[in-house]
C-alpha positions in Angstrom: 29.1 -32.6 -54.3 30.1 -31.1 -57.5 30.4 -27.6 -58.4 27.3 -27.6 -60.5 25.5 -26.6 -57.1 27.3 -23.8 -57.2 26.3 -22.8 -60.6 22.8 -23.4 -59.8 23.2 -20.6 -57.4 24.7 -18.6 -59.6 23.2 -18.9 -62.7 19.8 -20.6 -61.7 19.1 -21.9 -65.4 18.2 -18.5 -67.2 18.2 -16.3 -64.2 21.0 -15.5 -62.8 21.4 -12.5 -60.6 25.0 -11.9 -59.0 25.9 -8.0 -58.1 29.0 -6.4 -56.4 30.4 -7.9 -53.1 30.0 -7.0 -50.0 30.8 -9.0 -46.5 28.0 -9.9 -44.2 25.3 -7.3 -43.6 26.7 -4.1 -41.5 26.4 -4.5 -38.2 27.3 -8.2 -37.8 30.2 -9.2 -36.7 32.3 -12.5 -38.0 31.5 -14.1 -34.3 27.9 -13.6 -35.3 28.7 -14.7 -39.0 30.6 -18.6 -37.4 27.0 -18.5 -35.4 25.1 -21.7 -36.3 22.5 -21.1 -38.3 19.1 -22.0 -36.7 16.1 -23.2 -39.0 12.6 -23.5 -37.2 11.0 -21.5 -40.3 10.6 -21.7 -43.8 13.9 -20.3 -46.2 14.1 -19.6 -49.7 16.3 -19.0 -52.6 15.5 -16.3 -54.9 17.7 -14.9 -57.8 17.2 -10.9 -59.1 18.5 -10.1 -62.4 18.0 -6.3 -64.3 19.2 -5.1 -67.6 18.9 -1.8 -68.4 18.8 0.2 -71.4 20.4 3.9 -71.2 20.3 6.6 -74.1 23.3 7.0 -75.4 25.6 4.1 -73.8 25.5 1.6 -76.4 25.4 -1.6 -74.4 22.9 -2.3 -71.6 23.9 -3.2 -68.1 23.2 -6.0 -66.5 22.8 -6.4 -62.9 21.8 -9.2 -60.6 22.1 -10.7 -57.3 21.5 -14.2 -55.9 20.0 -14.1 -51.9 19.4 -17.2 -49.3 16.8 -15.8 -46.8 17.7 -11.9 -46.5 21.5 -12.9 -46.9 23.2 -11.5 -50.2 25.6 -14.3 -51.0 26.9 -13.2 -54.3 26.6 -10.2 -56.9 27.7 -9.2 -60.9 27.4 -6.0 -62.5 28.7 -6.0 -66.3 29.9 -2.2 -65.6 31.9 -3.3 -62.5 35.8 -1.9 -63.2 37.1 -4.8 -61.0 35.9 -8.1 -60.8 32.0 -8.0 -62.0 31.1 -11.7 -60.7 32.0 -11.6 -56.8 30.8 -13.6 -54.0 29.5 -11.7 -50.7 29.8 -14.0 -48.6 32.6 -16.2 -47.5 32.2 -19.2 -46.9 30.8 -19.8 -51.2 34.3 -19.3 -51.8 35.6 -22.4 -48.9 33.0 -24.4 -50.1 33.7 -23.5 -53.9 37.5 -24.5 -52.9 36.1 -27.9 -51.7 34.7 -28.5 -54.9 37.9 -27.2 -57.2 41.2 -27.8 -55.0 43.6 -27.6 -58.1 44.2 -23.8 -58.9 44.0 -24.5 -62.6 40.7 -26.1 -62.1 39.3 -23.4 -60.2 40.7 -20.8 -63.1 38.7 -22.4 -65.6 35.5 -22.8 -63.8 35.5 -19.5 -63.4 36.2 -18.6 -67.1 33.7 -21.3 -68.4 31.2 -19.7 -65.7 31.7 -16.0 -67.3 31.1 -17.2 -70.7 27.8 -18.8 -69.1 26.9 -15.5 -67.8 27.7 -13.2 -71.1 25.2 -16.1 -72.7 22.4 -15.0 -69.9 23.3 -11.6 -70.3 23.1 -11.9 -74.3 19.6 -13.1 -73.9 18.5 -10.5 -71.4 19.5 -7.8 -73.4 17.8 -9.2 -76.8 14.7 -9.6 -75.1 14.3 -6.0 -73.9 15.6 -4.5 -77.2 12.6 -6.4 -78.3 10.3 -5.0 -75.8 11.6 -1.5 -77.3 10.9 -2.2 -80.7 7.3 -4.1 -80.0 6.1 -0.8 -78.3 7.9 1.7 -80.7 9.9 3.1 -78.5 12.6 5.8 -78.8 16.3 5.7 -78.2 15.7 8.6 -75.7 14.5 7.1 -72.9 15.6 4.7 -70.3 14.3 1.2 -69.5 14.6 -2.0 -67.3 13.6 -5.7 -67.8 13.4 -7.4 -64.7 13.3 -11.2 -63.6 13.2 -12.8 -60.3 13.1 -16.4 -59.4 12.9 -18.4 -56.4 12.2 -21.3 -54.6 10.7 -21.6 -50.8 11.7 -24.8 -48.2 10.1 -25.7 -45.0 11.9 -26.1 -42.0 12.2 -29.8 -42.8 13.5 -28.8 -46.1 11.0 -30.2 -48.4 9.7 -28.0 -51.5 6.5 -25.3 -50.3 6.7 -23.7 -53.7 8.8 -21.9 -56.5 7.8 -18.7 -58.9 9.2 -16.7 -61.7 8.4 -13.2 -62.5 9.3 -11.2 -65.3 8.8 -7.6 -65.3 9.3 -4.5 -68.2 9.6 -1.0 -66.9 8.9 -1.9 -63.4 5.5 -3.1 -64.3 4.3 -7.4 -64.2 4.9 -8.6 -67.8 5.4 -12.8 -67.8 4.9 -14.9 -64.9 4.8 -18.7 -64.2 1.6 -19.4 -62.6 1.6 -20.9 -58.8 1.4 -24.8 -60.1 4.4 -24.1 -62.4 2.7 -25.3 -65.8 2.6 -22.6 -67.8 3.3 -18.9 -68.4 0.8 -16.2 -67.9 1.5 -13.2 -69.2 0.0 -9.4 -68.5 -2.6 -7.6 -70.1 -3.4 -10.4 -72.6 0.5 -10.0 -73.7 1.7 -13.2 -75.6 5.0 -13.9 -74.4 6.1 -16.4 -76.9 6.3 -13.2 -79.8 7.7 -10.5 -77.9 10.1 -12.3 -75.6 12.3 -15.8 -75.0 11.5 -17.0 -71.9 12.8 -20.5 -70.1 10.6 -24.1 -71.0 8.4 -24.0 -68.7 9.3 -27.9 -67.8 12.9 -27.2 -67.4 11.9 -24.3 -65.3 9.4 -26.3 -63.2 12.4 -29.2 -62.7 14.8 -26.3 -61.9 13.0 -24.5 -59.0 11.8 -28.0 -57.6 14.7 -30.2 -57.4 18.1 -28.0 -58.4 17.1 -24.7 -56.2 15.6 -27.3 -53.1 19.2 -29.2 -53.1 21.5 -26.1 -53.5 19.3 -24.2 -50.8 19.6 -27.4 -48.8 23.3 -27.6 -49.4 23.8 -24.0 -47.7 21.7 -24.4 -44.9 23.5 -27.5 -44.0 26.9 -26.7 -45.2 26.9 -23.3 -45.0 26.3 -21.8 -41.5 29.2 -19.8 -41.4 27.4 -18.0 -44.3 24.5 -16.8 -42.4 23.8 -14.9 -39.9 21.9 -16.1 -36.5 18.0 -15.2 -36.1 17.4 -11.7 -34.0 14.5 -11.5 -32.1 12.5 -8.1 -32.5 12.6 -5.2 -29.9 9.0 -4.7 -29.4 7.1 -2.0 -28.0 3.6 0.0 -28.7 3.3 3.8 -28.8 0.3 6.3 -28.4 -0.4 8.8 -30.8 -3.4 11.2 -30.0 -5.6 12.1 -33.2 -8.4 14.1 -31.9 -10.4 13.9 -28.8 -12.4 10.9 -30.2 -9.5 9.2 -31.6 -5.7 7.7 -30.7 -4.0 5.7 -32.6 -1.7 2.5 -31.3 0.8 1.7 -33.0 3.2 -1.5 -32.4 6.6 -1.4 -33.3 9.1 -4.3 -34.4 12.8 -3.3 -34.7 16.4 -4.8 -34.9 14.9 -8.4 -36.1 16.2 -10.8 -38.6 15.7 -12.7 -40.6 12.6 -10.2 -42.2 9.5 -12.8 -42.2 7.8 -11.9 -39.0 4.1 -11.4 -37.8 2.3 -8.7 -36.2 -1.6 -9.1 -35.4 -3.7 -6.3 -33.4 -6.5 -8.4 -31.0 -9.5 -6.7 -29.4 -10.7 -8.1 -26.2 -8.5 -11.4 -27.8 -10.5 -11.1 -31.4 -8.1 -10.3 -34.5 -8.2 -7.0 -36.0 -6.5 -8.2 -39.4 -9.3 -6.2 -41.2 -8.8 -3.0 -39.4 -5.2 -2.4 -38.7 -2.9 -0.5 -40.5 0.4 -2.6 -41.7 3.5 -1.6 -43.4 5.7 -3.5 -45.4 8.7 -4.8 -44.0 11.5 -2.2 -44.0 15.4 -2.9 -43.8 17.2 -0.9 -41.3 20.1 -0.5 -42.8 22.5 -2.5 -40.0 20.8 -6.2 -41.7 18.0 -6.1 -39.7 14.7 -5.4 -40.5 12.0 -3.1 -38.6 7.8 -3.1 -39.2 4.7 -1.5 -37.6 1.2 -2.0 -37.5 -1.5 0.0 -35.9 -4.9 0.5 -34.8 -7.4 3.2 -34.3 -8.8 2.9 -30.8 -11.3 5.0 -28.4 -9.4 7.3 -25.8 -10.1 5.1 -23.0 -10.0 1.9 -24.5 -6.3 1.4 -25.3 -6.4 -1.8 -22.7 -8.7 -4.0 -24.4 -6.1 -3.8 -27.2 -3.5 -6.4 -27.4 -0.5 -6.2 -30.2 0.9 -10.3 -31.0 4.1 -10.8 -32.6 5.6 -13.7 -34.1 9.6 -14.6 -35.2 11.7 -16.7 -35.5 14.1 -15.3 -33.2 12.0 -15.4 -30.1 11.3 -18.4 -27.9 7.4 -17.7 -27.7 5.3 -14.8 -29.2 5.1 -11.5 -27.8 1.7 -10.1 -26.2 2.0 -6.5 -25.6 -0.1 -3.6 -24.2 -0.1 0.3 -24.3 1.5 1.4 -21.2 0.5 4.5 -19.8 4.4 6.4 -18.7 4.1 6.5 -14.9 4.4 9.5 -13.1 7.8 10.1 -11.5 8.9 11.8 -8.5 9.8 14.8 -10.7 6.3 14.9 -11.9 4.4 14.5 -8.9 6.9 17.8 -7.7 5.7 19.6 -10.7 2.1 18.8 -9.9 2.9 20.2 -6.3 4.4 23.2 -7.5 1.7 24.0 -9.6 -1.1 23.3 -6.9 0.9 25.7 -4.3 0.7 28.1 -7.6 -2.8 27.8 -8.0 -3.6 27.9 -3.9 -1.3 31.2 -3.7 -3.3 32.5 -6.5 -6.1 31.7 -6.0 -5.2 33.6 -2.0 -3.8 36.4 -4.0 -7.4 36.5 -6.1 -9.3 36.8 -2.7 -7.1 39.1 -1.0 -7.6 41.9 -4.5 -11.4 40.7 -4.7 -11.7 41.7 -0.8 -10.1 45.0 -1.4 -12.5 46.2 -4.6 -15.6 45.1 -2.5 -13.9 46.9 0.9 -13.7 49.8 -1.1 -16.3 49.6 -3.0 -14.1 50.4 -6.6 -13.8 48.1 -9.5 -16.0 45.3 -11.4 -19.0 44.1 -9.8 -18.4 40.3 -11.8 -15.0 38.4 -13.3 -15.0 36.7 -15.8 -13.3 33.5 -16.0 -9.8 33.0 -17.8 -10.0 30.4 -20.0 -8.4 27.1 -19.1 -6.9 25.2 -22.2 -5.7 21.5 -20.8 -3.0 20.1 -22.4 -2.5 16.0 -23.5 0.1 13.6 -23.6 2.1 12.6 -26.4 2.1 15.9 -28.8 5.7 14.6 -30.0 6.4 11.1 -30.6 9.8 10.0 -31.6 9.6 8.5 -34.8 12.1 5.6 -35.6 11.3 5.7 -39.1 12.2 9.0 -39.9 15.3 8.2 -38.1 16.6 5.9 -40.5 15.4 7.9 -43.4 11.5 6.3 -43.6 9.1 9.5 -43.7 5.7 8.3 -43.1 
């Protein structure tokens, strides 16, 4: 295999995304990282790139990083004060080595591969000075020009499909369209004036042949590079709204890699159309968490059924609201307060005697009011413990 695979990673034709390095996602450890890899889903490759223009700075920065699945493999930042191309994850470098055993080989691949990337680079940064210039725009503002490109396997590795996005100022500019044959741009933009973008045939051969085989290349080849599927920690929670409504909500934590599904049933009919769902949220540990919910009758919360579907578990998950059980320390509480209410209600009868016996005080009582309390006035929220307010 020669090292052009590993330029395809990196540079990807035009896109190329690369940003600074990291090891494996926190929270893995290198026992996890030698795991092998398992593959019963579909992966992908996908490449981010951003240039940015700031007032004042003179040049514009260029960022990008290169993914397999959720996995950052390797990162470049033209503003880097160390190394600005680095790989994140280790075993690119062994199979890199593989490829380039002579130390002066290896040193020039890696100074023919920079002058590749200042090329990419050059062309970003054109292209959104000409974006600026189309739209009259001042020097006192910041902006971004944005491209991502991709390329999705199935399990048995064959090609499901590829795309390229272009975006200016975070909004959709250029795109290829889903059969790969020709740009489509935004807002009746016309891409060919404003901006340079790849041939669309060199494109469409790129994310169907170069991006299957390199993608194909790490899954076989580079295990050690991934991390092992986690199956989701799974669980529903009950959240009161008003007397006529509750809300269930089903929870899907600590699971990677991030595709996953969650479906809400009724009586075993999908909800899809009625349930609340959130995108997909990294926790910060490399791992992802999600929810989805329903709104539900008090009363009802049985017939309700959450499904959940990854890669990580052996068989979907069918889970149910679960009503806390009471506990011996409750059930004393509850016999605490009924020897309360039976002592007051013998102190009530002994004062009432005494009035009517002597014949002083209120003919009538009137009631105290009785307020009754519900379950689950304060719900932990995971979300807002890793920062998500929702």
């Amino acid at each position: 295999m020669g090292a052009g695979a590993l330029l395809l990673l990196l540079s990807g034709a035009r896109a190329l995304a690369l940003t600074e390095a990291g090891a494996a996602p926190a929270g893995r450890t290198s026992d996890q990282r030698r795991a092998s890899f398992q593959s019963p889903g579909t992966h992908s490759l996908r490449i981010l790139t951003t240039t940015v223009y700031r007032p004042g700075r003179g040049k514009n920065r260029y960022l990008g990083a290169g993914y397999v699945d959720d996995t950052e493999m390797v990162r470049y930042d033209s503003d880097a004060k160390g190394p600005r191309l680095k790989l994140a994850a280790a075993g690119l470098v062994t199979l890199l080595m593989e490829w380039r055993r002579g130390e002066a080989e290896h040193r020039q691949f890696w100074d023919d591969y920079m002058l590749k990337i200042q090329h990419y680079e050059q062309m970003s940064s054109a292209n959104l000075n000409k974006l600026r210039a189309h739209y009259n725009q001042s020097e006192d503002g910041s902006h971004t020009l944005q491209e991502l490109s991709g390329c999705v396997v199935g399990s048995d590795g064959r090609f499901l499909r590829g795309y390229n996005h272009f975006a200016y100022d975070g909004a959709d500019y250029v795109s290829l369209t889903e059969d790969l044959h020709s740009w489509t741009a935004a807002a009746g933009i016309s891409c060919s004036k404003i901006v340079q973008v790849p041939d669309v045939e060199r494109r469409r051969a790129y994310l169907q042949e170069k991006c299957v085989r390199w993608l194909r290349l790490i899954l076989e080849k580079g295990r050690e590079t991934l991390p092992p599927a986690d199956p989701p920690k799974a669980h529903v929670t009950h959240h009161p709204i008003s007397d006529d409504e509750v809300t269930l909500r089903c929870w899907a934590l600590g699971f990677y890699p991030a595709d996953i599904t969650l479906t809400w049933q009724r009586d075993g009919e999908d909800l899809t159309e009625d349930m609340e769902l959130v995108d997909t949220r990294p926790a910060g540990d490399g791992t992802f968490q999600k929810w989805a919910a329903v709104a539900v009758l008090p009363g009802e919360e049985q017939r309700y059924t959450c499904h959940v579907q990854h890669q990580g578990l052996p068989k979907p998950l069918t889970l149910r609201w679960e009503p806390p059980p009471q506990t011996s320390i409750t059930i004393i509480f509850v016999g605490i307060a009924a020897a309360l209410g039976l002592l007051g209600a013998a102190a009530a009868g002994t004062v009432l005697w005494r009035r009517k016996s002597s014949g002083k005080g209120r003919e009538s009582y009137t009631k105290a009011a009785c307020k009754s309390g519900c379950w689950g006035g304060d719900i932990w929220d995971p979300w807002e413990s890793v920062g998500w307010s929702l």
